[in-house]
N, C-alpha and C positions, 0 to 999 in steps of 0.2 A: 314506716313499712320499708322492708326491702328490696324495691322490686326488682333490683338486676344486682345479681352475687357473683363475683368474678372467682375465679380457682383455679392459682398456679403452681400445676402440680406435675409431677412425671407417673404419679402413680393410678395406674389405669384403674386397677381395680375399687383403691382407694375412693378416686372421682367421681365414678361411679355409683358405688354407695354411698356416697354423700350427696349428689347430684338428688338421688332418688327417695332418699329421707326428707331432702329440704323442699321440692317438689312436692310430697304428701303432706306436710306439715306444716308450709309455711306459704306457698303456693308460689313463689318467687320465680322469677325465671336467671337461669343460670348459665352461665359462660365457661367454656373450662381453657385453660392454656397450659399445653405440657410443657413449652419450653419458652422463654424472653426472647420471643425475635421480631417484636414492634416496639414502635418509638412509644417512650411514658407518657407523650401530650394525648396517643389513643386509647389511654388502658382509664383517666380520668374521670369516667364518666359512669363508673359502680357505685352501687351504694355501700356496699360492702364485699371486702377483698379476704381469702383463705391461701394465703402463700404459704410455701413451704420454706424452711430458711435455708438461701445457700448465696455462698459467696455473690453470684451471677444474680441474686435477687435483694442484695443491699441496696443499690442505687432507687429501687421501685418502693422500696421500703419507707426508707426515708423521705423520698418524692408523694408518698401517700399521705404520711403522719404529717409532714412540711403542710398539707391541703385538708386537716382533719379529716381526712377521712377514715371509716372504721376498719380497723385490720385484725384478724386474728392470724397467725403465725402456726404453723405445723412443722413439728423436727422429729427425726427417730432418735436423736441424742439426748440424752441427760445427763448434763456435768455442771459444774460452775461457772465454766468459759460461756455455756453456750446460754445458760440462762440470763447470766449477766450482760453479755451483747442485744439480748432480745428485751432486758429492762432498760438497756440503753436507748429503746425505740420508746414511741410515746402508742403503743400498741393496746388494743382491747382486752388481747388475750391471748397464750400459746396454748397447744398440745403438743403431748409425748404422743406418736403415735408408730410405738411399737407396742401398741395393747387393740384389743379386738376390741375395747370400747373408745376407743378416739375415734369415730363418727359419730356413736350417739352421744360426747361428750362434745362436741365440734357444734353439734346441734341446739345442745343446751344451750351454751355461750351464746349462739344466734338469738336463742328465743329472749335468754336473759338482756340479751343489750335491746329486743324490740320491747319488753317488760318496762324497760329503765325510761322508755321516753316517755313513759306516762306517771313517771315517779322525782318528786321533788324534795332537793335537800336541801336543809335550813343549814349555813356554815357559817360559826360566831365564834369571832377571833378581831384583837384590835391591833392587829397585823394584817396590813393593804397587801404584802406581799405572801405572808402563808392563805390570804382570803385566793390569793388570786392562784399559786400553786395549786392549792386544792380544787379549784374551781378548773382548769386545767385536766386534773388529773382525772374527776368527774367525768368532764365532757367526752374526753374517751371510753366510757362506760355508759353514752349515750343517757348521762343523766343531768338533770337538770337543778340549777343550782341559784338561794338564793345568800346573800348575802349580809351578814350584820358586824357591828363593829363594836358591840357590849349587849352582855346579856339582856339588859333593861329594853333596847330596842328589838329583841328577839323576841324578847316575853311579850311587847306590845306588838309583834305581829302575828303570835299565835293566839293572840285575843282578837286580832282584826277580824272579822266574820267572812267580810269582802276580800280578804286575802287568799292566794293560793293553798291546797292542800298539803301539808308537809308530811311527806312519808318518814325523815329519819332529821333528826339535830345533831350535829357535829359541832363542837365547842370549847374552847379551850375552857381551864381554868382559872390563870391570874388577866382578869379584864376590868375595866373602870366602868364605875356606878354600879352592876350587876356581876359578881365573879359566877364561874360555870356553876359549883355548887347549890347557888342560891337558886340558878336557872334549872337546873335540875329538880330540885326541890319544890318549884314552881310548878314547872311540867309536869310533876307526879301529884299534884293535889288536884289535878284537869285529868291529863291524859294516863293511862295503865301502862302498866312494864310492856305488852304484848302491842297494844294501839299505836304507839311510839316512840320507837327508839331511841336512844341517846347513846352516842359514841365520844368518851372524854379521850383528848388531845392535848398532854402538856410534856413540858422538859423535864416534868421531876419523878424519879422512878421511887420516891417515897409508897413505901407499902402502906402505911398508917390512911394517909391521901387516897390512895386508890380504894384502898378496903370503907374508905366514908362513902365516897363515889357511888359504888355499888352498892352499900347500903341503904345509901338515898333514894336510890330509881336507878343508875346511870346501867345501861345495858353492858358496854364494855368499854374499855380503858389501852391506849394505847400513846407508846411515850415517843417524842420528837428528838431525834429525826428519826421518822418511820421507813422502811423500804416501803415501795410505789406497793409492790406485789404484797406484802401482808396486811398493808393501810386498806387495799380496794377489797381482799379476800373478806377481812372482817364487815366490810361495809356491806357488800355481798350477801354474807352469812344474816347480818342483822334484816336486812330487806327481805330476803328471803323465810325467814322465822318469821317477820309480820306478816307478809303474802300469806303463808299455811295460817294463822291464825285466823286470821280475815276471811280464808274460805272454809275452816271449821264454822265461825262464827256463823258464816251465809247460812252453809247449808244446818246449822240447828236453828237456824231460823227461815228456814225456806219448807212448804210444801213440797212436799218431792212428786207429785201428782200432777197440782195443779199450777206450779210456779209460783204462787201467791209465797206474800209474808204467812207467817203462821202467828198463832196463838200470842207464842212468847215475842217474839219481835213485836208483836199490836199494846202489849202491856208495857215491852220497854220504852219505843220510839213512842207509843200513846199520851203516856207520860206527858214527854219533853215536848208535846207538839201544843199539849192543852193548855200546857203552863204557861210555854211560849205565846198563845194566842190570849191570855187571860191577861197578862202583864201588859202585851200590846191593846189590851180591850176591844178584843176581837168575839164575835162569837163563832162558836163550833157547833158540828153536829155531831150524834153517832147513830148511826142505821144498825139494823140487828136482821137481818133477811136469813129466811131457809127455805129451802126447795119444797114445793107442796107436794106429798103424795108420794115421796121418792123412795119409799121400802117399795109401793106397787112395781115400781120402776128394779129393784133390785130381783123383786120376787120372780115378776113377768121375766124376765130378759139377763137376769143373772147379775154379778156384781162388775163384771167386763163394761156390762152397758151402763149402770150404775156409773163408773168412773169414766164413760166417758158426757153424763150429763153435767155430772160434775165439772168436767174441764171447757164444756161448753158455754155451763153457766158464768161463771169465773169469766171465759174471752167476750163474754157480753154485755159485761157489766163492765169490764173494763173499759169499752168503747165510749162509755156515755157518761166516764167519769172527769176532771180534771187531773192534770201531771199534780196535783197538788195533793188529791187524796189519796187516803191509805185504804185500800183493801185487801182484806186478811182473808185466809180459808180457817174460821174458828173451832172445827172442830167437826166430824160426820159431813152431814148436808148445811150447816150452818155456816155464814159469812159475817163479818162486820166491814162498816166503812164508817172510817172518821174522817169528814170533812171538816178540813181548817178553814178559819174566817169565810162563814159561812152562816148566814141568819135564817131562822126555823124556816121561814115562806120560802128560800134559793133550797132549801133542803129536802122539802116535800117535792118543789117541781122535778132538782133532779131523780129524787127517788122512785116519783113516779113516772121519769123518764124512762130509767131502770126497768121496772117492772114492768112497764108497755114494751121495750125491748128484746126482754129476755122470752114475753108471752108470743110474739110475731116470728122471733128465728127459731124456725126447726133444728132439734135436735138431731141430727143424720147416725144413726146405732149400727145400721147394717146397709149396704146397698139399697135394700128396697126395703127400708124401716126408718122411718121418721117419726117421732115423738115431741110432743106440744109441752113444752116444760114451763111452769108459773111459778113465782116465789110472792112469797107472803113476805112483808116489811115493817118494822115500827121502826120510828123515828123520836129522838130525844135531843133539844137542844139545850136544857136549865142547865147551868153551869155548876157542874158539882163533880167532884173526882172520875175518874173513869170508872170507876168499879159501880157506882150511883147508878152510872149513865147507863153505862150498859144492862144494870138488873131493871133500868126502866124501858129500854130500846127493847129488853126480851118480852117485858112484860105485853107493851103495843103489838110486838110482834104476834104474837099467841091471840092476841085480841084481834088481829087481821086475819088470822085460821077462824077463828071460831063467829066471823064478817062474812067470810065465802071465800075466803083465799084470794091470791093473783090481785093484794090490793097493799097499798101502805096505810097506815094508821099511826096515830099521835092525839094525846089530851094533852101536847104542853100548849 
């Protein structure tokens, strides 16, 4: 996080609107200095620096990057001289701003370098010194970097489970015991083009080489020695395509009502969670629950109050579940939850914890309107596919309506 952004700038109005987007956006608190007239041991203490580039603000420049700290750069120029002086710096990032979007572009940069600290790259090279440039070059993009010395050791740490998450692979291609290719080829029989990335880094501008690359899995290809600024763009661009991915992803797998997973995430993560617990000789559960009575609820009080017992139900069951289980919104008024490593007898109490929970907190519709909401539940622990489980979870459940409701039920 940022919490104190310094801004050396002459331009009032400029400051101003940048002061006042980063302010709503990012909640930071901000400093602004129109002109250099204190000493660099007082200016040290930001977490991130927006100068503007001028002769009288070299020395602060250099004094910042010498102390990693993060700097983006603001010029109204664009020529060769000026860009190449500013790659001269080990800087996060500059803008042109003689355009009416260099604030909200000043902005992005911010948000993309607080994005980056939560984002880890894999960089496999058996080169100490291109490991260590790049890792370098990284760090002023506020991203975080790990290190291998041949594909072979790369590949065993994205099999590690216990190992960190890696957002993108960067990896040359002539390395010992494992070349990039093969690492590539690896990564795409586990991971998809869009889950993660791979950026190939070598000396040979061979077309034949590049076009196998890409054909393999490899995202994109770029030849040594790279400039800083088109190496970090394309890494950028790749991080940035997985991000949208990943929140397509979310949201066609999110509830948009009631936050829950939906449907389709319960079949895919279900899946991997059963298999996982079946090979560890675990058992599981699946619960099958629906709201009792809830068209009266729709009919009396409209489909307004309807979604909101929906959203209540959902925050009540949540409370009385483990970080461990899964709860979906299945469909209408219907939920499941698959409890991992979890034996039938742990599975009825919580269930029936559940359903004692959900029956005691009032539902609040209107000011002075509360509603007593009860779900019926069946419960299945036999170990048999998900699709088994759940035609048996519906089955119990139906058989808990047709019990008296506001109850869980099971014959395994």
């Amino acid at each position: 996080m940022f919490k104190n952004i310094l801004i050396v700038n002459n331009d009032t109005q400029f400051n101003t609107n940048l002061k006042k987007r980063i302010n709503h956006s990012l909640h930071s608190k901000v400093s602004i200095i129109k002109h250099l007239d204190q000493d660099i041991d007082n200016l040290l203490n930001y977490d991130l620096y927006i100068i503007r580039l001028e002769h009288k603000t070299d020395s602060i420049i250099q004094e910042l990057t010498d102390n990693d700290k993060f700097v983006i750069l603001i010029t109204d120029h664009d020529n060769q001289d000026i860009r190449e002086k500013i790659l001269s710096y080990m800087v996060s990032d500059y803008v042109i701003t003689n355009s009416e979007a260099a604030v909200d572009y000043v902005c992005k940069i911010v948000k993309r370098l607080l994005s980056n600290a939560k984002k880890t790259i894999l960089i496999v090279d058996d080169s100490k010194l291109v490991l260590t440039q790049i890792s370098i070059l990284l760090s002023s993009q506020n991203l975080n970097c790990i290190q291998c010395l041949d594909g072979d050791e790369a590949w065993k740490y994205l099999n590690n489970t216990n190992a960190k998450k890696i957002d993108l692979v960067i990896t040359d291609y002539e390395m010992p015991n494992m070349n990039g290719y093969e690492l590539v080829k690896n990564i795409r029989s586990k991971y998809s083009f869009e889950e993660l990335p791979v950026l190939i880094i070598s000396g040979s501008e061979n077309t034949y080489m590049i076009s196998r690359f890409l054909k393999v899995g490899a995202n994109d290809y770029i030849t040594k020695p790279s400039i800083n600024e088109e190496f970090i763009g394309r890494i950028n661009n790749s991080l940035l395509i997985a991000s949208m991915f990943t929140k397509i992803k979310n949201m066609a797998m999110t509830d948009q009502l009631t936050g829950l997973h939906n449907r389709l995430y319960f079949y895919e993560a279900g899946v991997t969670i059963l298999n996982n617990s079946n090979r560890a000789g675990q058992n599981s559960s699946i619960a099958m629950i629906d709201i009792d009575d809830f068209k009266s609820v729709n009919d009396t009080y409209g489909h307004e109050a309807g979604d909101k017992a929906l959203i209540h139900v959902a925050n009540t069951m949540k409370k009385a579940l483990r970080r461990s289980d899964v709860l979906v919104r299945f469909g209408g008024e219907e939920f499941v939850i698959l409890l991992p490593n979890c034996s039938h007898s742990q599975a009825i109490k919580v269930m029936q914890k559940v359903c004692k929970l959900v029956a005691i907190s009032p539902c609040h519709i209107e000011n002075d309107i509360s509603l007593k909401i009860t779900i019926s539940i069946g419960v299945t622990s036999r170990p048999r596919d998900i699709h088994k489980m759940l035609e048996t979870a519906d089955q119990y459940m139906y058989e808990a309506k047709k019990s008296g409701k506001n109850r869980v039920f099971s014959q395994d």
